[in-house]
N, C-alpha and C positions, 0 to 999 in steps of 0.2 A: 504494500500500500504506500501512496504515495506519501510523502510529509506535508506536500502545498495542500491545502484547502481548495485553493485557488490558484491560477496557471493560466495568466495574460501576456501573449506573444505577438505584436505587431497588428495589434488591434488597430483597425481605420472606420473612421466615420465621417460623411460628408453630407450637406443640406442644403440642397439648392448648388450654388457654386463656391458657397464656404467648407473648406474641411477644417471640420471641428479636433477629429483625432488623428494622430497621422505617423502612429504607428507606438502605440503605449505597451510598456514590457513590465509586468510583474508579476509579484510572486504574494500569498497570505500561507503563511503555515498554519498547523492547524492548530487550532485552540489558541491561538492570539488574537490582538485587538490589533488592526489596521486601521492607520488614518490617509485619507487621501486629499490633500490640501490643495487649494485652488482661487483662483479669484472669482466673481462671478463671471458666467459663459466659457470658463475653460473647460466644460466639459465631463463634468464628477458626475451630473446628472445621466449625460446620455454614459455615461461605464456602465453607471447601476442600471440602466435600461435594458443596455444590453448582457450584462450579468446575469439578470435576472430571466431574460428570456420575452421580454416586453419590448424587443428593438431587436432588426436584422443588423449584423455589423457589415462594412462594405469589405472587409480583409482581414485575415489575422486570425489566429486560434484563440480559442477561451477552453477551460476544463475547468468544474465545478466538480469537488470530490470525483476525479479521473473520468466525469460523464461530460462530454462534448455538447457545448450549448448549443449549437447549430445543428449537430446529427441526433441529439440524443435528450432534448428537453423536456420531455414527459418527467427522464428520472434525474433533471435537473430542477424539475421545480418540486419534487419531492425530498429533495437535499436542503431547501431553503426558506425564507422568507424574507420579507420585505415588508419596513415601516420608512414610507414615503415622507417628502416635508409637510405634507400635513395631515394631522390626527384621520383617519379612516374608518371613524366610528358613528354607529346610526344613535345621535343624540335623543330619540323616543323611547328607546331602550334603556334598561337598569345598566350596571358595570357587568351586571352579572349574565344579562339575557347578552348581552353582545359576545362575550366570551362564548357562553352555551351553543350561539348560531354558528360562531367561526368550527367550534370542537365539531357540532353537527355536519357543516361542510367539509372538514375532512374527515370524518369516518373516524372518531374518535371513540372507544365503544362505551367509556361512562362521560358524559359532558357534562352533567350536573356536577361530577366531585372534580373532575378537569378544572372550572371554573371556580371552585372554591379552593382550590390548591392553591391555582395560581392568584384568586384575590390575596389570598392569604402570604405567598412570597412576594406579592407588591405593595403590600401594608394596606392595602384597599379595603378590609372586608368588609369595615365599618360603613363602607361609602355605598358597598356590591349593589346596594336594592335603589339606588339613585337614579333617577337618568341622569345619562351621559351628558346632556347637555346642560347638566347644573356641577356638573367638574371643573375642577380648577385645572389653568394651563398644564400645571404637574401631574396633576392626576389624568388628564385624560391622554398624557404622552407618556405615564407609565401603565396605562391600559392598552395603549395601542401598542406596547412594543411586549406586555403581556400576552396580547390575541395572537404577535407575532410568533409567540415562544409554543405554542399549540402543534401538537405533533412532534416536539423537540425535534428539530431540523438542524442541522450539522451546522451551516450555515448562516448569519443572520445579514443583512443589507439595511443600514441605517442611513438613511440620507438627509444630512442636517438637521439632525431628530429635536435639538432642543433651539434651533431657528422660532423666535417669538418668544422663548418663555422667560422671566425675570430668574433674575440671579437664581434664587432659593431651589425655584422648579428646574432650572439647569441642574443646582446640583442634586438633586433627586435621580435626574435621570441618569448623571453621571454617574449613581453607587449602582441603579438597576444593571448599566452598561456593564461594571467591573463583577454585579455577582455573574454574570451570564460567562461570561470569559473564566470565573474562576472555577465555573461547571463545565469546563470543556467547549463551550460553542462558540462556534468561528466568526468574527465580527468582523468586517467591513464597513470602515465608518467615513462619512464624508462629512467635512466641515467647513465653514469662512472661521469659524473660531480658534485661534491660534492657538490659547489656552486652553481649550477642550482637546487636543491633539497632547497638547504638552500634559495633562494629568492622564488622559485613557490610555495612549498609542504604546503599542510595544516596536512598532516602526511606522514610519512616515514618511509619504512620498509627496513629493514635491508636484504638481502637476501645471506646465504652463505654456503655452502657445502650442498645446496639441500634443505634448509629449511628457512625460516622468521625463526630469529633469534631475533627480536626486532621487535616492532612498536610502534609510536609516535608521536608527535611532535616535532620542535625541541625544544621548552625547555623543553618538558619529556626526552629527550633525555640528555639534559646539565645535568639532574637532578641526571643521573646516574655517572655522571663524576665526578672524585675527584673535591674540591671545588676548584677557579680558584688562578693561585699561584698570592703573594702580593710579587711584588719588589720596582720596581720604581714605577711600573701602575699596576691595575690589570688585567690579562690576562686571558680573559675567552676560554675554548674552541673550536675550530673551529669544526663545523661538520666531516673535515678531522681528527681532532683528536678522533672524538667519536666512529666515524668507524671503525676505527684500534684498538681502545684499545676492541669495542666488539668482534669485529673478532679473538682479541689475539695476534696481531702483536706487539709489543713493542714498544716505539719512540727510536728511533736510539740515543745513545749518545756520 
């Protein structure tokens, strides 16, 4: 069995007469958290598009757990799921009826206690019998990545999952992020949040003008930064500054 999770080889994507990807190389082992870093329009969206089996790529291999997302997508969307940038939940419904329908659409064979399990690993139970749409931003982005974890899928696809929420509900979803990695499940995360990369990522790739530009960790990553300057204190690098100087952007002076 393979190590990667994940096995992206010169992946290309183009729209109209703009090419968006134009030829992206990586790798997600398994049971790690992966960050995919980007500006807006580089591109993080259509990966997970095509990741996931929701987008033809125009070149390039992909393997999700050794199943070929192009020949063989049935048992690649049986390896996964996917919590898109915004919450995916029918607001008429309890916390608990939402869970219960997703369990029912995959063939889960008890969805009553399914959905209490998992209210219950997401601190929710108290909330379960709510509608959805009387959630707070945190709780209805640890529900939606709840409904994600249904089936336990080897795989998870998070695409700027706490995009809109205030500090506190960010870091909510950040401890949800780390227990799911510390059960083994393969995380793919995509972010604008620098610091959200810098606390979850067990490596981070750099994504810019169509291509992974970098990959790392982040002290491979400090590694390439000039060494940190010596005044009063010394001041090492922020991820914000490692970004910018790969990309070529300068720091303002």
């Amino acid at each position: 069995m393979s190590k990667d999770a994940i096995s992206v080889k010169g992946l290309k994507k183009s729209f109209k007469e703009k090419e968006v990807l134009k030829g992206v190389d990586f790798e997600v082992r398994r049971g790690e958290i992966f960050a995919l870093l980007g500006s807006n329009g580089a591109g993080k969206t259509t990966i997970i598009n095509i990741l996931s089996t929701l987008m033809k790529s125009d070149g390039g291999k992909v393997a999700i757990c050794g199943f070929d997302v192009q020949h063989q997508p049935d048992h690649v969307r049986q390896s996964i799921s996917l919590t898109g940038q915004f919450a995916t939940l029918d607001g008429m419904l309890t916390g608990r009826e939402n869970l219960i329908m997703i369990a029912k659409l995959r063939g889960v064979s008890n969805p009553a206690q399914t959905a209490d399990n998992l209210l219950a690993r997401f601190s929710l139970t108290d909330a379960g019998n709510r509608r959805a749409d009387n959630f707070s931003g945190g709780m209805r982005r640890r529900l939606d990545i709840a409904m994600s974890m249904i089936g336990t899928p080897a795989v998870i696809f998070l695409d700027e999952p706490t995009t809109g929420l205030d500090p506190e509900a960010r870091m909510e979803v950040w401890e949800t992020v780390k227990e799911l990695a510390d059960g083994g499940t393969t995380i793919l995360l995509t972010t604008q949040y620098l610091e959200e990369a810098e606390q979850l990522a067990d490596r981070i790739a750099i994504l810019h003008e169509g291509k992974i530009i970098t990959t790392g960790t982040l002290l491979e990553l400090k590694e390439m930064f000039p060494p940190a300057k010596v005044e009063y204190i010394e001041k090492q690098p922020t991820l914000e500054d490692i970004f910018l100087a790969i990309i070529g952007k300068k720091e303002e002076i």
